[in-house]
Structure formats: structure tokens, C-alpha cells
C-alpha positions in Angstrom: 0.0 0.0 0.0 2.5 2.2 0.7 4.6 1.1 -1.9 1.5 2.1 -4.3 0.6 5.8 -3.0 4.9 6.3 -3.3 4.0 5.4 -7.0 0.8 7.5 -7.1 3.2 10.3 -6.0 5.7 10.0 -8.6 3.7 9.9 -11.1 1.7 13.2 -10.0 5.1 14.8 -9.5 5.7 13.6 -12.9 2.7 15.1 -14.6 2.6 18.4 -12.8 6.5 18.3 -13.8 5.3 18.0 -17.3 1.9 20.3 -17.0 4.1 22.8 -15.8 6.6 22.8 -19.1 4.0 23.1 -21.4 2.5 26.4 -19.4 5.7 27.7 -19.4 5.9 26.6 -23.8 2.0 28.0 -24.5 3.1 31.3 -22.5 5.9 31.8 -24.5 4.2 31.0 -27.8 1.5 33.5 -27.2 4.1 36.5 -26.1 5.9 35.4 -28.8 2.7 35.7 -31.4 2.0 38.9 -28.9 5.6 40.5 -30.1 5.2 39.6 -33.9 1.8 41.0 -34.2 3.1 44.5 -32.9 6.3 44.4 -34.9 3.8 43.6 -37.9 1.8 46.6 -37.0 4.4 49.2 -36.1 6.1 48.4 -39.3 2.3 49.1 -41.4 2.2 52.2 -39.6 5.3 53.2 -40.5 4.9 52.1 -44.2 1.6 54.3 -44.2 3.2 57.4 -42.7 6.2 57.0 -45.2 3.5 56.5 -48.4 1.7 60.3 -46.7 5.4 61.6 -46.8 6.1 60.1 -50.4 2.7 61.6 -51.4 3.7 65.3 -49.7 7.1 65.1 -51.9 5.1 64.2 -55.3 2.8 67.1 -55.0 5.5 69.6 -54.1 7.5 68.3 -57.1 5.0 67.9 -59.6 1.3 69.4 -58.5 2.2 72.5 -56.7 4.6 74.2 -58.7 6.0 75.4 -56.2 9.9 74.2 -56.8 11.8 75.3 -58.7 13.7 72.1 -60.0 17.2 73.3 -61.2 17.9 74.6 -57.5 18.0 73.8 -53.7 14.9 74.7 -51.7 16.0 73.2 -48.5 12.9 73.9 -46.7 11.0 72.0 -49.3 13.4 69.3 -48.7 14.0 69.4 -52.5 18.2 69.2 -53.8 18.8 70.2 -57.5 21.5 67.1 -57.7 22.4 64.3 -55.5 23.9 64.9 -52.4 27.2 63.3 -51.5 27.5 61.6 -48.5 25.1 58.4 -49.1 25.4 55.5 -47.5 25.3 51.9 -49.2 21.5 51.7 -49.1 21.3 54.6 -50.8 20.1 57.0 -47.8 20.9 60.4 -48.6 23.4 62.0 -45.5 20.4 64.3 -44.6 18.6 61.2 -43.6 20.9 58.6 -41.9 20.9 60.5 -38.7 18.3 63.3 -37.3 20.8 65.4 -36.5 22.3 65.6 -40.1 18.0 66.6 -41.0 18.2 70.4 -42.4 16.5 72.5 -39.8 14.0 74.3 -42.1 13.2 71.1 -43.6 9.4 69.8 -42.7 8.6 67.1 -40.6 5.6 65.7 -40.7 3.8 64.1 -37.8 1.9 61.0 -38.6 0.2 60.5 -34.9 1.1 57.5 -32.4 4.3 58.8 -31.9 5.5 58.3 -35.8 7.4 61.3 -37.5 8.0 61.4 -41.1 10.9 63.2 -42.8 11.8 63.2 -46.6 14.6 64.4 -49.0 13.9 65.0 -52.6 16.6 64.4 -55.0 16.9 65.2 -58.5 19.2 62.8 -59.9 21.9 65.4 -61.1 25.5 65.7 -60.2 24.9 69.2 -60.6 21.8 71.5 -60.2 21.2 74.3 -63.1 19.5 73.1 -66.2 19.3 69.0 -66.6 21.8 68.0 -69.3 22.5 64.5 -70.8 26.1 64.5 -69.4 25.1 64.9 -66.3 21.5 63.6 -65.5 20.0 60.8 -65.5 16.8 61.3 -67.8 14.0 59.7 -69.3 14.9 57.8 -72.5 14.4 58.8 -75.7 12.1 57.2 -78.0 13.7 54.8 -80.2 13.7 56.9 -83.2 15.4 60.0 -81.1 17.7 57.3 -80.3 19.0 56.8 -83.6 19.6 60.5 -84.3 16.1 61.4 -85.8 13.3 62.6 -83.1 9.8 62.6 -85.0 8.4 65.8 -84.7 6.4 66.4 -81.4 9.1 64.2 -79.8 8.9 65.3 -76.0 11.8 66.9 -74.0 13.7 64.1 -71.9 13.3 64.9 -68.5 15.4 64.0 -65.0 14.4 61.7 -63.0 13.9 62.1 -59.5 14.4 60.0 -56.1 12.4 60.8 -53.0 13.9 58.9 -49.7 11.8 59.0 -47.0 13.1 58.1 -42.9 9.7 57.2 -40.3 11.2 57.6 -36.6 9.0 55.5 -34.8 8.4 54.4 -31.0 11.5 52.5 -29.3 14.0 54.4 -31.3 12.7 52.4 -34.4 13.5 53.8 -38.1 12.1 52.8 -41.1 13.2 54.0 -44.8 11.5 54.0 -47.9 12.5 54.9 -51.2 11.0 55.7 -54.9 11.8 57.1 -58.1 9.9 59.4 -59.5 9.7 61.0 -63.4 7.2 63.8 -64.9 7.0 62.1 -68.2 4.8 59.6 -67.3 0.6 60.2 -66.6 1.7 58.9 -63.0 5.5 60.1 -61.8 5.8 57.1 -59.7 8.2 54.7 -61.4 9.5 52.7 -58.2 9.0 52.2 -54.4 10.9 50.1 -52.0 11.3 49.9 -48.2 14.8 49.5 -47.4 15.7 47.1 -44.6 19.0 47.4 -42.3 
């Protein structure tokens, strides 16, 4: 009998033992699940306020009329030609750090703690007038190509590259990217979100 209830006892010991590792396993899965889910969400809400940034840069270029394209206008956040200073990703200087953010440049506050900035680029090594030797611009037709434009042929254009840094909560930072050309019915050629 008493060899029995010792038994009994292991086995409870046992099974509360075992009960007691999967608790531990189910709690962990669902803070786990807890911590993805909000990753997933602060990174939407970042990816949203970056899209309302990329947005403000494409009207100021292209809707407002407002820049004038073949110089600075800092506080626009618009640069005639690309600035030096880039890291590998691509991130212009003005944006790898807050502090290196020009002062009159606009920030734009996308609620929950989320702050937008943006640098407009016009993919120049110089600013002045946009010249093949020293622009990127939009390709000819293939006709221009070969030395005879058909008439009506439209001016090649620069193309331009907005870069856009979301300062989240926790210190987080998030930075989008697009390219961007007014020779096209919609200027929005590319978009990516650039991970570290």
C-alpha cells in the first residue's frame, strides 16, 4: 500500500513536472505571437506614414509648382542634384541621422508617436539646367535614339528619387525609397522599403 501511494506520488510529481513545461511553452508562444503581431503593425504604420510623406514630396514636385527644379529649396526638402554623403543603401546623408535633418526642412507628424521626414533628389551631379552629361533622364524614343526625333518628340526629362526616414516608437526607423519621373501620366516609377 505504501509502496503504491509512493508510486501515485511519482507519477503526480511527474505530470505536474510535465503540465508545468508546457505552461511555461504556451506562455511563451502567445508573447511570442504577442511580439510579432506588434512588430507587424508598427512596421504598417510606419509604411503608411512613409506612403503620406512620399505623397507630400510628389505634389510639391510635380502638383504644386511650387519648386523650382534646377535649385535647392531646402525647406522644401528638395536638392537640385544628388547629395554626396550616401550611404550603401542609398540614404541620402540628410537622412541617416536626425541630427544631419536640415533644420527648415518639414517634418511631418503621422500621430502615435511616428514622425515622417523626406529628401527629394533630382538625380543630377549638378543643379542648373538638366543635361545629358550629367542627368539621369527619361529615355528617348527609339527613333530620337538613332539621331532622328519625329516631330512632337517630348523633351527628356530627370528623374527624381524621393527617400523617406519614419522615426518611430522604441527608437525604431524605417526608410522607404521611390523614383519618380514627370514624363509619365503617373510620376511614380518605383517604391521600396529598405531594410538594415
Amino acid at each position: 500500500m505504501a509502496r503504491d501511494r509512493g508510486i501515485a506520488l511519482f507519477i503526480a510529481m511527474t505530470t505536474l513536472v510535465a503540465l508545468a513545461f508546457v505552461g511555461i511553452a504556451l506562455v511563451r508562444a502567445v508573447t511570442t505571437s504577442l511580439l510579432i503581431g506588434s512588430n507587424l503593425e508598427a512596421r504598417r504604420h510606419a509604411t503608411l506614414a512613409a506612403s503620406t510623406a512620399f505623397e507630400s514630396g510628389v505634389v510639391a514636385l510635380f502638383a504644386s509648382g511650387s519648386i523650382d527644379t534646377t535649385a535647392d529649396d531646402v525647406a522644401r526638402n528638395y536638392f537640385a542634384s544628388r547629395q554626396s554623403g550616401e550611404d550603401s543603401r542609398g540614404i541620402p546623408r540628410a537622412l541617416q541621422s536626425l541630427a544631419n535633418y536640415p533644420s527648415v526642412a518639414a517634418v511631418i507628424d503621422a500621430g502615435d508617436d511616428y514622425h515622417a521626414r523626406y529628401v527629394i533628389e533630382r538625380l543630377c551631379l549638378v543643379s542648373g539646367a538638366a543635361a545629358v552629361d550629367h542627368c539621369t533622364l527619361s529615355p528617348p524614343s527609339l527613333e530620337a535614339a538613332r539621331g532622328a526625333p519625329p516631330p512632337g518628340e517630348p523633351l527628356r526629362t530627370p528623374y527624381y528619387r524621393i527617400t523617406v526616414r519614419v522615426d518611430g516608437p522604441a527608437a525604431s526607423a524605417t526608410f522607404v525609397q521611390g523614383t519618380l519621373s514627370d514624363t509619365h501620366a503617373n510620376p511614380r516609377l518605383a517604391w521600396r522599403v529598405i531594410d538594415e
